[in-house]
C-alpha positions in Angstrom: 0.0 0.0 0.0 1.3 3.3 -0.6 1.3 6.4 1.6 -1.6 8.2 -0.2 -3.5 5.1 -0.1 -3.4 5.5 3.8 -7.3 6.1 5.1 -7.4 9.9 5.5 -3.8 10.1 4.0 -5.4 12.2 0.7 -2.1 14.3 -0.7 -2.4 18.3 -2.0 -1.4 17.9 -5.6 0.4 20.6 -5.6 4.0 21.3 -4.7 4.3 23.5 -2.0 6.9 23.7 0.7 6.6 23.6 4.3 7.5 27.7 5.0 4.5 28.3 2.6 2.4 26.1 4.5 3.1 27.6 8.3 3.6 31.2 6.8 -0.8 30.6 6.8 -0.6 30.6 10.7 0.3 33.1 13.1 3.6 31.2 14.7 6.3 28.6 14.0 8.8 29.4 16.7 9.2 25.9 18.0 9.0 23.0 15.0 9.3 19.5 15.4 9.7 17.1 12.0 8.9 13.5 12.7 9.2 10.8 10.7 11.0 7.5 9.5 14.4 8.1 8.6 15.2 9.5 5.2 11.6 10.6 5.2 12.8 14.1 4.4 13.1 15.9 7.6 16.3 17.4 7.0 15.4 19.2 3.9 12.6 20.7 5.6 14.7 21.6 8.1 17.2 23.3 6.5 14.3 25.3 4.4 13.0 26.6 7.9 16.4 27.1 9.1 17.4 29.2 5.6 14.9 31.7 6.8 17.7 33.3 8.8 19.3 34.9 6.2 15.8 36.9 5.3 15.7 38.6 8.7 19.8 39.1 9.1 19.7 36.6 11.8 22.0 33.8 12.6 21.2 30.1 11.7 22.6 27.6 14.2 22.7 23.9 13.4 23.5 21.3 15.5 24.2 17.8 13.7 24.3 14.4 15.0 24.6 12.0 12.2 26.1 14.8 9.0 29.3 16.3 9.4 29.8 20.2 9.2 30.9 19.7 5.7 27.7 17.8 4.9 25.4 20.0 6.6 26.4 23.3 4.7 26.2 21.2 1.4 22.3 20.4 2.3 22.3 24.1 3.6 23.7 25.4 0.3 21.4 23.1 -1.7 18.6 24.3 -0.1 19.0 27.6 -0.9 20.9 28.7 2.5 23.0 31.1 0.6 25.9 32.0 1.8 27.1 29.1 3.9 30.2 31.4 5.6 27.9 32.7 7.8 25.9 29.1 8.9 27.1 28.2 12.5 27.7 24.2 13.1 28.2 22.2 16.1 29.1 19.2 15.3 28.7 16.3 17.4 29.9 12.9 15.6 31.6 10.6 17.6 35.2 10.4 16.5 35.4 14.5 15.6 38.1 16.1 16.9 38.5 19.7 17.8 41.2 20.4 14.2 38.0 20.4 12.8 37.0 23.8 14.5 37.0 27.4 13.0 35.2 30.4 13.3 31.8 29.1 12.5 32.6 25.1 13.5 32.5 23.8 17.3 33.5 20.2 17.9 31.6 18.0 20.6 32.6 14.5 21.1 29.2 13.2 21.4 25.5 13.6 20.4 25.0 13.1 24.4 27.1 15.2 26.0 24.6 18.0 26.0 26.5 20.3 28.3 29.1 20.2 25.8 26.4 21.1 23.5 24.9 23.9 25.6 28.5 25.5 25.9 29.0 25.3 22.1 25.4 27.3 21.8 26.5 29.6 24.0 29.7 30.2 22.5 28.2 30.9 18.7 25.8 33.4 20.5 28.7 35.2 22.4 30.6 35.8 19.3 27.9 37.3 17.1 26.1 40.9 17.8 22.9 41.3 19.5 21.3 41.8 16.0 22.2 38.4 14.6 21.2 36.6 17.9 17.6 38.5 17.5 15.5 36.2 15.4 18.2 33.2 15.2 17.2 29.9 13.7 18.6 26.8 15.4 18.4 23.4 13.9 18.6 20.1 15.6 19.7 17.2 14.1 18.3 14.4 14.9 17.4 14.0 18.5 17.3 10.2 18.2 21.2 10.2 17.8 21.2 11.9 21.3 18.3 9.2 22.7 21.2 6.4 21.6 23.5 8.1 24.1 21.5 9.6 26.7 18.4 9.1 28.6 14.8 11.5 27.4 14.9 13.5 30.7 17.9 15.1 30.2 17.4 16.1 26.2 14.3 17.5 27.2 15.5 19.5 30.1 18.1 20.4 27.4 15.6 21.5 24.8 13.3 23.0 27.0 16.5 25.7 27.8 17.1 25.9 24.4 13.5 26.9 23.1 13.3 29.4 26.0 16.4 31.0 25.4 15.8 30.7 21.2 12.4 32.1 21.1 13.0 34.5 24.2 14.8 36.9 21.4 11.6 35.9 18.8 13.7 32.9 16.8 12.7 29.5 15.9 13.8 26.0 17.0 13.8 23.7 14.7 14.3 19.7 15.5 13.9 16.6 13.9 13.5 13.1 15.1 13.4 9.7 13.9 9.9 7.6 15.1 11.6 4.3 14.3 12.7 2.5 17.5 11.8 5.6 19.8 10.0 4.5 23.4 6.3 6.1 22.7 6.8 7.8 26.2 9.8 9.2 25.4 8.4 10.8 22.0 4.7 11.9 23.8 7.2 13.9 26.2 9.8 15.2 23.1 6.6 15.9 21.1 5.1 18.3 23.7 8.3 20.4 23.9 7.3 22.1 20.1 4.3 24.0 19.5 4.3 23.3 16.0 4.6 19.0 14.7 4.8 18.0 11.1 4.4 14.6 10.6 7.3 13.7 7.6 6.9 10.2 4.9 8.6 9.5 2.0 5.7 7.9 -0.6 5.9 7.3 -4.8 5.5 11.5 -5.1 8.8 12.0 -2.7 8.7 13.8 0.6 4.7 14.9 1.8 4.4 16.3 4.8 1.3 17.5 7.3 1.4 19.9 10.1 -0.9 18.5 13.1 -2.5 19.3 15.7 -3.1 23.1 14.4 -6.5 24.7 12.9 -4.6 28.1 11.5 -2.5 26.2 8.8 -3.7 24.2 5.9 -4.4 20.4 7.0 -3.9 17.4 5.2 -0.7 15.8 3.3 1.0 18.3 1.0 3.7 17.0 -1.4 6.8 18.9 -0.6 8.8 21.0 -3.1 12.1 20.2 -2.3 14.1 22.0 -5.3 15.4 18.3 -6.1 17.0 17.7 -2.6 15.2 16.0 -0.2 17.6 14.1 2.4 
């Protein structure tokens, strides 16, 4: 069976991307994409976290599973222009800190979330006021962090981080994998965003829906992705 033969799964024929679709509501300063993995999620991401660049704000991403390198290539791709200016903390196992520079930090694990936190703190300490008013921070993807730490401390984490994010009118973005999560641990992730977008891959590529809101357009929308959709 395929997605859009799902009961209630109907799909918008019509490309449209997932900025356009929350851009109808009033609010997306906390965004969580959930789905299986290489559903999509990153690309929307990225698209949300692009947005920086409109407003002179700084986009932040924080990557689990890509290297810096790969990140800014799916920022670039995704129309994140110019990628000197994208901040990264990277937190693969095995990094080491040569890989720093201006705009890269180095953590040695998607766990160690005060590592994290510092790195955070850092990027925003080294940029004016201006660019830290309005920032977009990505996070990518929280199940890496679930492999190596328990749910209570990535969402004490993440509830700091939306606070301090949104406190200065930015957005939070986040994306998790559903496959092998503990349904506790995703009820309790989940209720951290006021904005979730369910993510699937079907024959038409990426669709997506936002739930759970009566502002935006419901239902599965097929996502333009520009011809990148990781």
């Amino acid at each position: 069976m395929s997605a859009n033969s799902e009961p209630g799964g109907a799909t918008s024929k019509e490309e449209t991307t997932l900025l356009e679709v929350l851009s109808a509501g009033s609010d997306w300063s906390s965004v969580l994409l959930s789905g299986p993995a290489m559903s999509g999620k990153q690309s929307l991401g990225v698209e949300l976290l692009a947005t920086a660049n409109g407003v002179g704000a700084q986009p932040l991403a924080i990557t689990t599973a890509d290297s810096a390198e790969q990140l800014r290539t799916v920022y670039r791709s995704s129309g994140g222009e110019p990628t000197d200016n994208l901040a990264v903390v990277d937190c693969l196992p095995g990094t080491d800190d040569s890989a720093e520079d201006s705009w890269t930090r180095t953590v040695s694990s998607p766990g160690d979330l005060t590592g994290i936190a510092m790195a955070v703190s850092e990027v925003f300490d080294n940029i004016s006021e201006n660019r830290e008013q309005g920032a977009r921070v990505m996070f990518d993807n929280l199940a890496t962090s679930l492999m190596y730490t328990d749910a209570q401390p990535l969402y004490r984490f993440l509830h700091a981080l939306v606070g301090r994010v949104t406190a200065t009118d930015g957005a939070v973005i986040a994306t998790l994998d559903t496959e092998g999560i503990d349904e506790a641990d995703r009820r309790a992730l989940v209720g951290l965003f006021e904005t979730v977008v369910d993510v699937r891959r079907s024959d038409n590529g990426t669709e997506f829906r936002v739930v759970g809101r009566d502002d935006v357009p419901d239902g599965w929308h097929r996502h333009d992705s520009g011809g990148v959709d990781a």
